[in-house]
C-alpha positions in Angstrom: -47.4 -14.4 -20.5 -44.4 -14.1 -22.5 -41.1 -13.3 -20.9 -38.7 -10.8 -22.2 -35.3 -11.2 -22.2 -33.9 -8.8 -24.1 -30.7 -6.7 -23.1 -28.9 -4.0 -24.6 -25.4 -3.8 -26.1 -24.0 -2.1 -23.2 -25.4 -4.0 -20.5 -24.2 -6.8 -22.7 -21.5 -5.5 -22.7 -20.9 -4.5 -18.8 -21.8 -7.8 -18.0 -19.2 -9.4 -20.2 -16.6 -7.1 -19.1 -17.8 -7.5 -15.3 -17.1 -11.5 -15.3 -13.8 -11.0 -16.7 -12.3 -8.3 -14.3 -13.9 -10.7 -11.1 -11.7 -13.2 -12.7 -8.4 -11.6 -12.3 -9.6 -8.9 -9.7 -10.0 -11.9 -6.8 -7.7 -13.8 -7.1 -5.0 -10.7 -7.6 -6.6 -9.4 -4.5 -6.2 -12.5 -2.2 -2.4 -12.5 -3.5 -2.1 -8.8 -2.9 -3.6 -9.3 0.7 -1.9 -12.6 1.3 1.5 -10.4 0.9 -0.1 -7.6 3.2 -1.0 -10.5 6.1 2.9 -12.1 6.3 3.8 -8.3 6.5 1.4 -8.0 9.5 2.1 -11.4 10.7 6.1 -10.2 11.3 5.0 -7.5 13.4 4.4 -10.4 16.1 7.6 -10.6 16.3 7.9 -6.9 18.3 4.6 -6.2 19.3 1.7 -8.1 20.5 -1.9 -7.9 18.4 -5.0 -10.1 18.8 -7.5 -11.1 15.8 -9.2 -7.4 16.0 -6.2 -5.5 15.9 -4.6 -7.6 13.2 -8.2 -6.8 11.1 -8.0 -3.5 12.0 -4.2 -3.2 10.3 -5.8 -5.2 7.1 -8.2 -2.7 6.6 -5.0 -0.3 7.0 -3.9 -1.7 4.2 -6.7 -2.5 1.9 -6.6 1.0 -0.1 -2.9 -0.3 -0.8 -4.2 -3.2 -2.4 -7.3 -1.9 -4.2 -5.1 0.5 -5.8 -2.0 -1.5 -7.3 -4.6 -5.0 -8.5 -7.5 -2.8 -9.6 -5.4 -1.1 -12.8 -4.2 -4.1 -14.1 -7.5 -6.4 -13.2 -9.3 -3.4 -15.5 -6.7 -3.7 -18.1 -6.4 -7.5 -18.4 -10.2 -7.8 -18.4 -10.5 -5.4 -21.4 -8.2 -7.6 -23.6 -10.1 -10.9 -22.3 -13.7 -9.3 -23.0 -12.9 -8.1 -26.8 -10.9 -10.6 -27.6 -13.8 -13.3 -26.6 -16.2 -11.5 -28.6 -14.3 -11.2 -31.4 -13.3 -15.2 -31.7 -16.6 -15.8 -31.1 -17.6 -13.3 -33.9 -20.4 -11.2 -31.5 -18.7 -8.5 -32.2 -18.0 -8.9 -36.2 -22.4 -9.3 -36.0 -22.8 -5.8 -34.3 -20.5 -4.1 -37.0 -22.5 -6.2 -39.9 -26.0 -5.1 -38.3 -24.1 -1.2 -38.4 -22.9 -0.5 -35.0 -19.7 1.0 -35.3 -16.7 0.1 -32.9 -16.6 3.8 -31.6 -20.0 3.1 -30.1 -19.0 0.0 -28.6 -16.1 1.8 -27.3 -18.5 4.3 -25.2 -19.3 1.7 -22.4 -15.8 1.0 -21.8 -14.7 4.5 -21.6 -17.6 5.3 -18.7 -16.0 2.0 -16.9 -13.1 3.4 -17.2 -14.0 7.5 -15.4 -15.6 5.5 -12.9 -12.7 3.1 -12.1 -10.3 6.4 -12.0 -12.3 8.3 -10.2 -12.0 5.3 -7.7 -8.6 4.8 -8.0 -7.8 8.8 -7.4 -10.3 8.4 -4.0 -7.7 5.8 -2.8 -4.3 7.0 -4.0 -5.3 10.5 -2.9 -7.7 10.4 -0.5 -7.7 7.1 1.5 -4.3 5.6 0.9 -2.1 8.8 2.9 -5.1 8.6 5.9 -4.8 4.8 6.0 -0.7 4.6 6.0 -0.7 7.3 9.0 -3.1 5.4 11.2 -0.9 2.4 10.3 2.2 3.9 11.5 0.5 5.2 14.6 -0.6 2.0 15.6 2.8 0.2 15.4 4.4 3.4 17.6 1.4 3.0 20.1 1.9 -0.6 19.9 5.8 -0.2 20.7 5.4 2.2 23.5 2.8 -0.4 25.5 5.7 -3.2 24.6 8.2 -0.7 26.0 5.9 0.3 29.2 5.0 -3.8 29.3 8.1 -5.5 30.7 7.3 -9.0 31.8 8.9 -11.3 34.0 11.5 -14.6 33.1 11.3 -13.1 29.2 14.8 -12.3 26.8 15.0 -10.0 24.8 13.2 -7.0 26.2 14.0 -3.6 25.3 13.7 -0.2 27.2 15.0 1.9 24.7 18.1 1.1 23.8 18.9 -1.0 26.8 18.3 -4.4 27.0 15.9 -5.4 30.5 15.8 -8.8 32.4 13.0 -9.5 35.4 13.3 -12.1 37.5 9.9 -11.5 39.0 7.0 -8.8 38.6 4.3 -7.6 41.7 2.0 -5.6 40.5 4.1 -2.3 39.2 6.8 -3.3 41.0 9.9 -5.2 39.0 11.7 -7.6 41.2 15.8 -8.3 40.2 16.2 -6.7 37.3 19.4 -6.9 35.1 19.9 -4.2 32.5 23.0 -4.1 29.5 23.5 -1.4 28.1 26.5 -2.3 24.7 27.9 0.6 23.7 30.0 0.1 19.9 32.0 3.4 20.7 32.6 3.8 24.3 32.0 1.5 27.2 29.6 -1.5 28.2 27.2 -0.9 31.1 25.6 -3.0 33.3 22.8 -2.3 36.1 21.7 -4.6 38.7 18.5 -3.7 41.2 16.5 -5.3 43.8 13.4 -4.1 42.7 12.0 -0.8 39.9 9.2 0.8 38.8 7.7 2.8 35.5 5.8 5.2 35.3 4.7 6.7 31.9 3.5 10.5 31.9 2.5 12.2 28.8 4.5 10.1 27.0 7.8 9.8 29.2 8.9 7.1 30.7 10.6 7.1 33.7 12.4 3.7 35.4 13.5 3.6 38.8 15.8 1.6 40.2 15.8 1.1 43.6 19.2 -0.2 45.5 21.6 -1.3 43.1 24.9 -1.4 41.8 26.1 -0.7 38.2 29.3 -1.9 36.5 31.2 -0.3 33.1 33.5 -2.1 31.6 35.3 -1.6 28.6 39.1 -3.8 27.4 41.2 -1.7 29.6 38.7 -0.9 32.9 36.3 -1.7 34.9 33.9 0.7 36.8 31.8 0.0 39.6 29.3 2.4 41.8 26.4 2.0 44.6 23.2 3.6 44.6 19.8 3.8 46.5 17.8 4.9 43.3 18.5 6.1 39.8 16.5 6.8 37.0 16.2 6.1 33.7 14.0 8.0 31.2 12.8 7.0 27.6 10.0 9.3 25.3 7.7 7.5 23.4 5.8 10.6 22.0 4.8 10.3 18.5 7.3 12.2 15.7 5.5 11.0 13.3 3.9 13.9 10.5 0.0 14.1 11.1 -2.5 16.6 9.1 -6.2 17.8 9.7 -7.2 17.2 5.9 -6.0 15.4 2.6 -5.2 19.3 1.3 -2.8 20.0 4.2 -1.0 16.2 3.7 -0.6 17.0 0.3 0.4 21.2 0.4 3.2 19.8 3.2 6.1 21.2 0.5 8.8 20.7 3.3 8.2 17.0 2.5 9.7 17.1 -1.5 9.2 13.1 -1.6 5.5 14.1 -1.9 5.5 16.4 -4.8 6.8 13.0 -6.7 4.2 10.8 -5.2 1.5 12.7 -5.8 2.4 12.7 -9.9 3.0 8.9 -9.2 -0.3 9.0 -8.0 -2.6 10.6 -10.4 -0.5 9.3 -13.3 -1.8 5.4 -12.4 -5.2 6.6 -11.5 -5.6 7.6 -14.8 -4.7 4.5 -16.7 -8.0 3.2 -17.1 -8.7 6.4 -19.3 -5.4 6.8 -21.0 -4.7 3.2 -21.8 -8.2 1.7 -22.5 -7.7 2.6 -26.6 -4.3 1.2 -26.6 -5.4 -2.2 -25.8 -9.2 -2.2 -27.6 -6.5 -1.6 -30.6 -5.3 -5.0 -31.0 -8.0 -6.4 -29.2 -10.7 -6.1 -31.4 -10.1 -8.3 -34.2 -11.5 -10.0 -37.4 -9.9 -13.1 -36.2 -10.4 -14.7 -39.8 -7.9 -12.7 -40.9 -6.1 -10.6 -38.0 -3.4 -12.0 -36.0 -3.8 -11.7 -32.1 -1.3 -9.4 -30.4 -2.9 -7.9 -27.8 -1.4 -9.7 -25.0 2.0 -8.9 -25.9 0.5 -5.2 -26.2 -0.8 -5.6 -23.0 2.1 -6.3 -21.3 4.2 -4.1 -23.2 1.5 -1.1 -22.1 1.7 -2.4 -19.2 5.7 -1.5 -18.2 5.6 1.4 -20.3 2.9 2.7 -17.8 5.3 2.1 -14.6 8.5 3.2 -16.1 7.1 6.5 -16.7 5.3 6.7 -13.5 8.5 5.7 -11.5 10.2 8.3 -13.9 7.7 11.3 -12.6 8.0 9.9 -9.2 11.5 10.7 -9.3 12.0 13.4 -11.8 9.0 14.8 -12.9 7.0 18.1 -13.2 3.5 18.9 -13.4 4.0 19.9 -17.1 5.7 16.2 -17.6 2.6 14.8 -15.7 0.6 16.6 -17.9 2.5 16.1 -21.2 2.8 12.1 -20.5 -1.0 12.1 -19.9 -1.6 13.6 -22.9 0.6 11.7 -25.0 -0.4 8.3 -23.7 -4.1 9.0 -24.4 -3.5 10.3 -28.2 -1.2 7.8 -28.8 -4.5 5.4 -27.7 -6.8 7.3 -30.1 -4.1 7.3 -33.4 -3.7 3.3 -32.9 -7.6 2.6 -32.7 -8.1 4.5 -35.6 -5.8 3.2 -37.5 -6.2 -0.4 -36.1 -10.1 -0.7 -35.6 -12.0 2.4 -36.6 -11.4 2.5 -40.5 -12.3 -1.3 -40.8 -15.0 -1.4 -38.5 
């Protein structure tokens, strides 16, 4: 029984494009989460995380990294697909046999709604959810590291006061040393026989039990006695929090977020608005046209981030909506003029 094989243009065409985004999606990815990693990797240095924990922080972070390679992977992989059919003249046979370039166009332009559809889920939706759980999991982190004073270790912090143990029992601390340097006023420094924390609702309390404390500056020294004084420290979170992506979003006493969000949406959309910009110079007779696309590509390419960085800073929904606009029309003139007349 004979086989078929046949295919259609656009799965021919999905599959082409599909290989070439993998290409530069992976290995973009890996260097985008390589960087993310070392990030993590220096929180070691204040806090303690085991293997779970420091997956747990990845997959913080992985909305971060989807979002900044998958624009560029989508872009770079357009270029690389059109280009390789045109040298290898695939796609100068589909115009001959009368399929014009605007059809060939309609499989790239669904990829690209779906890939901004994704990339608005993960700039708008994920990405804010993701960055606050990150940032609550340092502070918790911190607040064990500040609860968890060991014995024999340099270095240790109880606020702003810097904490020596000779020894630990249980809850009880055993010699303990603490230096307080003060840059405008006095230094301190508090000697005890033995403490103890306790953390309620978020308050710290460290008692010291009979001691003696010295401050000291150039011109005097202080010394008192005591059976038992306290020190207190509040590790509550301060950190914003919100029930929904709407109320993150509506916060307006935050201004920095009316520019992220334009920042946002802006480079979700450039699958849509800069897909005709590159097909331009990337479908080519290449009997007779010069290649360019790659310098167009990178070209598009900073355009893009200067204006996003521009309405990050500056800009107005009317400027989002005007730069949208204008980037995809510029898109539709140059394909015209470029591919659609000849082909």
């Amino acid at each position: 029984m004979a086989r078929d094989n046949r295919v259609t243009i656009g799965a021919y065409l999905s599959l082409n494009f599909t290989n070439s985004f993998l290409t530069i999606f992976l290995p973009l990815f890996f260097i985008g989460a390589l960087v993310f990693i070392i990030k993590i990797s220096a929180l070691t240095a204040s806090i303690q995380i085991n293997f779970i924990e420091m997956v747990q922080l990845f997959s913080y972070n992985l909305p971060s990294i989807l979002f900044y390679t998958i624009p560029i992977s989508f872009l770079v992989a357009v270029v690389i697909t059109l280009l390789r059919l045109s040298n290898e003249n695939e796609l100068m046979a589909l115009f001959a046999l009368g399929t014009p370039s605007k059809a060939i166009m309609y499989r790239f332009v669904f990829i690209s709604f779906l890939f901004s559809i994704i990339l608005l889920i993960l700039s708008l939706g994920l990405m804010p959810k993701t960055k606050q759980q990150f940032k609550l999991f340092k502070q918790e982190k911190a607040s064990q590291a500040q609860v968890n004073i060991n014995p024999s270790k340099l270095g240790q912090k109880f606020g702003n006061l810097f904490v020596y143990v000779k020894d630990k029992e249980g809850t009880t601390l055993k010699d303990i040393v603490i230096y307080n340097k003060d840059k405008k006023h006095s230094d301190q420094l508090f000697m005890a026989k033995s403490a103890t924390i306790n953390n309620v609702n978020a308050l710290v309390t460290l008692t010291l039990n009979s001691g003696s404390g010295y401050t000291f500056s150039e011109d005097s020294l202080k010394e008192i006695n005591y059976e038992q004084m306290q020190l207190f420290q509040n590790i509550s979170s301060k950190e914003f929090t919100y029930t929904n992506i709407l109320a993150y979003w509506t916060a307006l006493s935050h201004t920095w977020r009316k520019g992220r969000i334009l920042f946002f949406i802006y480079l979700s959309l450039i699958p849509i608005m800069t897909l005709y910009i590159v097909a331009s110079f990337s479908i080519i007779n290449p009997r007779y046209q010069k290649n360019y696309a790659y310098q167009v590509l990178a070209l598009t390419t900073i355009i893009i981030y200067a204006v996003a960085t521009l309405l990050e800073k500056h800009g107005t929904p009317i400027m989002l909506l005007i730069s949208i606009f204008a980037t995809f029309i510029v898109g539709i003139i140059l394909f015209r003029k470029n591919v659609q007349r000849y082909f």
